[in-house]
Structures are given as structure tokens and as C-alpha cells.
C-alpha positions, 0 to 999 in steps of 0.5 A: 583079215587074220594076221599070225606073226611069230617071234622068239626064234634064234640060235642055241645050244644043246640043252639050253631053251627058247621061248616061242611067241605067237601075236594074232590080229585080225579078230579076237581068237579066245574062243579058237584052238592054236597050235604050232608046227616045225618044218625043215629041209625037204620035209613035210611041215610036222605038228609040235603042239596044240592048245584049246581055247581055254588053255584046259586041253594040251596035246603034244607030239611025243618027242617033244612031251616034256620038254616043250610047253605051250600056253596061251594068252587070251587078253594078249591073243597070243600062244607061247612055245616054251622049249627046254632041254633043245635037241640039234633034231629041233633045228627047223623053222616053227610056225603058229597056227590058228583054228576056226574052232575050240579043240583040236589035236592036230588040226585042222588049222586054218591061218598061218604065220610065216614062221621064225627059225630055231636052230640048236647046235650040238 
């Protein structure tokens, strides 16, 4: 059974940055893309981010483009969001996801964690 398990949500302020980690058990995943996602409130879940199973292709929702970083560690079956420059609209809960195949965008994905929450302050 796949297990997704993030960590490294908090508290912020405007401007300053969190370091998402992302731990997969259950089976070895190098060869699977992962991605990550945001929801808040009374929205629906929204894509952040992607990476290939080797770390060779990223993709991005654009307004986190430049701000925002994810990599991968394939020994450790782990993915990482690096957020920089944080705005209050990044405020939600932030989930990791897995896919059952090597590239995507947007999806699909297929496992989930159960998120950890980021909130900035103005």
C-alpha cells in the first residue's frame, strides 16, 4: 500500500520561505512523476507543480514560476517544494502526489497525502 506523507508546513511572513518535503513508502517511485498541489477554503484543489521521474522535466503554474522550486530525491523516494518570496494568496493546505507513470503536467495523479498547511501573513 502507497503511503505519501507531507512535511514542513508552518507559519510565515510575507516575503520569507518554506521548504515542503514529500516521503513515499509503499514501493520504489524513481521511475514515477510527482507533483504537488494547494487547496483552500471553498475552492477547488489547484496544481502547483510537477517533476519527471528523473528530475529532467518541470512544470509550473504560473504564479508560482519563480518563486517556487521542486526537486526530487530518488534514493530518499522523496520530492521538496522550495517557496520563496511567499505571498499571503499562498495561504492553503499543500498536498504531494504521485503517479503511476514517468511525465506529466498536470496529471494524472494517482496517490495523495493528506497535506500540511502553509500560511503567510501579510
Amino acid at each position: 500500500q502507497v503511503h505519501v506523507v507531507e512535511s514542513g508546513g508552518g507559519l510565515v511572513q510575507a516575503g520569507g520561505s518554506l521548504r515542503l518535503s514529500c516521503a513515499a513508502s509503499g514501493g520504489t517511485f524513481s521511475n514515477n512523476a510527482m507533483g504537488w498541489f494547494r487547496q483552500t477554503p471553498g475552492k477547488e484543489r489547484e496544481f502547483v507543480a510537477a517533476i519527471s521521474w528523473n528530475g529532467g522535466f518541470t512544470y509550473y503554474v504560473d504564479s508560482v514560476k519563480g518563486r517556487f522550486t521542486i526537486s526530487r530525491d530518488n534514493a530518499k523516494n522523496a520530492v521538496f517544494l522550495q517557496m520563496n518570496s511567499l505571498k499571503p494568496e499562498d495561504t492553503a493546505i499543500y498536498y504531494c502526489s504521485v503517479s503511476k507513470i514517468r511525465v506529466v503536467t498536470r496529471g494524472p495523479f494517482d496517490y495523495w497525502g493528506l497535506g500540511t498547511q502553509v500560511t503567510v501573513s501579510p
